[in-house]
C-alpha positions as CSV (number, residue, x, y, z in Angstrom):
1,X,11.1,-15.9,12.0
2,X,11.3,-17.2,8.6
3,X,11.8,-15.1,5.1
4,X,9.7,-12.2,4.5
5,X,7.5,-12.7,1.6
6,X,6.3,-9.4,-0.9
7,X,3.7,-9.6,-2.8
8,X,2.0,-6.3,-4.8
9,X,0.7,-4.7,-7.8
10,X,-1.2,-2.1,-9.1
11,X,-5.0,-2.0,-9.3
12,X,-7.4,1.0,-9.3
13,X,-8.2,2.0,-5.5
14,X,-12.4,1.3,-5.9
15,X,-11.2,-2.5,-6.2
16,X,-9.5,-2.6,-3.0
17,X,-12.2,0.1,-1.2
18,X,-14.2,-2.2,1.0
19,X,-13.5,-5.2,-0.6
20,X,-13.8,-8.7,0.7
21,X,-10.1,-9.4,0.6
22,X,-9.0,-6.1,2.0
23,X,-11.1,-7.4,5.1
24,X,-9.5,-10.9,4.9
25,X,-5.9,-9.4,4.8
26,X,-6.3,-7.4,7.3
27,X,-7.3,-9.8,9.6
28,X,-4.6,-12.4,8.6
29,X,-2.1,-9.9,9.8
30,X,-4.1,-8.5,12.2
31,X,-4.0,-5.1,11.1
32,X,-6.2,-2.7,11.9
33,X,-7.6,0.5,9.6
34,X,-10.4,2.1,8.5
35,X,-11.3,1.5,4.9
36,X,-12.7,4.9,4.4
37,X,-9.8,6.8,5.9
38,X,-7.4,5.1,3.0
39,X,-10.4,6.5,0.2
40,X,-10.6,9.6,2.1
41,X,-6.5,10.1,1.8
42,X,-6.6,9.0,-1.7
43,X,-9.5,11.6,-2.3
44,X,-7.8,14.3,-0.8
45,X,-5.2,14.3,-2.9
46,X,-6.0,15.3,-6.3
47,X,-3.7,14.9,-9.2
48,X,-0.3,14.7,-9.0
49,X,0.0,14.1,-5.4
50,X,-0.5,11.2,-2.8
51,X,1.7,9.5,0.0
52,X,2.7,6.1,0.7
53,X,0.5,4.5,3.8
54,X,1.8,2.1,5.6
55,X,-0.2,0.2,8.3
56,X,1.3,-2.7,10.7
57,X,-0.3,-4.3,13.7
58,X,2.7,-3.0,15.5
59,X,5.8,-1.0,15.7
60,X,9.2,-3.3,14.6
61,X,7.4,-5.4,13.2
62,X,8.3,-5.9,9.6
63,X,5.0,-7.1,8.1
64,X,2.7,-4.3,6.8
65,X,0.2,-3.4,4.3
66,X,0.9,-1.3,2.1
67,X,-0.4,1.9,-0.3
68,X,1.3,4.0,-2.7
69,X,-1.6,6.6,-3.4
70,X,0.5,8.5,-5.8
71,X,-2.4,9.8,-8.2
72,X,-0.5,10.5,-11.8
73,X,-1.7,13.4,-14.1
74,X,-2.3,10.5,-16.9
75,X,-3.9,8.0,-14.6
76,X,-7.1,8.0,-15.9
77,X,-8.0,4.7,-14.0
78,X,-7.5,5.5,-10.0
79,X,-4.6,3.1,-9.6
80,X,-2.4,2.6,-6.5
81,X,-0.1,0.3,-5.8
82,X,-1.1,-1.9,-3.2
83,X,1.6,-4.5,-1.4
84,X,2.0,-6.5,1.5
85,X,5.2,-7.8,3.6
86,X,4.3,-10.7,5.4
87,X,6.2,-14.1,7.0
88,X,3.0,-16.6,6.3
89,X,2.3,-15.2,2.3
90,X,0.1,-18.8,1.2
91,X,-2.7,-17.4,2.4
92,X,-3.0,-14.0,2.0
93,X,-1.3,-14.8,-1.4
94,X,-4.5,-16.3,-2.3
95,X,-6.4,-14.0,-1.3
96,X,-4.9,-10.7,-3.0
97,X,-5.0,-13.0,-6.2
98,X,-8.8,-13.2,-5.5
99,X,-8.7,-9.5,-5.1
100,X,-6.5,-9.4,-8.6
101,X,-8.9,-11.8,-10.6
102,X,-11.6,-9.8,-10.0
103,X,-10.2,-6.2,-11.0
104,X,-9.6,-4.1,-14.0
105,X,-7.4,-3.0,-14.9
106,X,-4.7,-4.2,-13.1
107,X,-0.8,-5.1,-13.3
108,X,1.5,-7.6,-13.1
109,X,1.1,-9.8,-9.5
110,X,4.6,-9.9,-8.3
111,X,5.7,-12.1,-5.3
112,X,9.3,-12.2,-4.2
113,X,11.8,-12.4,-1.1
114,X,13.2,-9.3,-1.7
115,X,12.9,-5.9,-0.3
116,X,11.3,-3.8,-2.9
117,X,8.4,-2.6,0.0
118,X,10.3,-2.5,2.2
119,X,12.3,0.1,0.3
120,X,9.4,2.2,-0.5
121,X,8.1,1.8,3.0
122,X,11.1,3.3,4.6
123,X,11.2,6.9,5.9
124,X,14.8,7.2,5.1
125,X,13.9,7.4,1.4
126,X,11.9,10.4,1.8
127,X,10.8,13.1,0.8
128,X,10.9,11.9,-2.2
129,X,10.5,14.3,-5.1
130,X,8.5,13.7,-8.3
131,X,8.7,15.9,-11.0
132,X,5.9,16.0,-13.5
133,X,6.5,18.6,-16.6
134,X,6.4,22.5,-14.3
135,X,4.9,20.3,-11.5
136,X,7.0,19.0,-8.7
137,X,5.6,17.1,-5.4
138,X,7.0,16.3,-2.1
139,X,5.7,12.6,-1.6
140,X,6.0,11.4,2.0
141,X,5.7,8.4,3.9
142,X,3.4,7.7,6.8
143,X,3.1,4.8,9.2
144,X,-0.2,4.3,11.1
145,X,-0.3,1.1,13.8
146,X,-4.3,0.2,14.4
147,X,-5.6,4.0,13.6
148,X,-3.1,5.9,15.1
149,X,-0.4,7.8,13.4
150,X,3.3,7.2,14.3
151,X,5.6,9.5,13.9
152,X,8.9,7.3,14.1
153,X,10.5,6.3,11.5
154,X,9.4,2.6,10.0
């Protein structure tokens, strides 16, 4: 196995919601999910709360997709950060470029060897608490492999 590759940035959740590219990533890695459970998560969270979803096509493996639905009282745009950890990034770097050209707004793309996803991805880090003036959440982490819900650490 060769480097892990990182590539992710923030966009507003209705570009990725049953996009094109979404479908193309997912089946380069050969990860399975439903696209509206990840808008139904993301609605059912309401402002100033959200988890971090993580899917992979299997458990160990270290390639995932991954969603940070935090939803931020002064987010006024929707935005998550979306990321992927993958071992073959050429193509699915082109693609979630695709998916970046054609959103707004959006962030920074960001592609590196390091382990900044895998950092938020791990359930050692949580819960992690986020403190917003007299409000204060609990964010968690979950790990779902092809629909199902793990409850192992990732």
């Amino acid at each position: 196995m060769g480097k892990m590759t990182e590539i992710h940035y923030l966009l507003p959740i209705d570009c990725i919601y049953l996009s094109d590219e979404l479908f193309k990533i997912k089946s380069l890695m050969n990860i399975h999910f439903d696209d509206d459970f990840l808008m139904s998560k993301y609605d059912s969270y309401g402002r100033g709360r959200g988890d971090v979803i993580v899917f992979k096509a299997e458990i160990g493996n270290p390639e995932c997709i991954l969603f940070d639905l935090y939803n931020s009282f002064t987010d006024q745009n929707n935005m998550v950060l979306f990321g992927v950890r993958c071992f073959e990034g050429s193509d699915i770097e082109k693609v979630m470029l695709e998916l970046l050209n054609k959103s707004e707004p959006t962030s920074k793309f960001i592609i590196n060897e390091e382990n900044y996803l895998s950092g938020i991805a791990d359930a050692s880090n949580y819960p992690k608490i986020i403190k917003y003036s007299d409000n204060v959440y609990s964010q968690c982490v979950e790990l779902y492999v092809n629909n199902r819900k793990i409850n192992e650490s990732i």
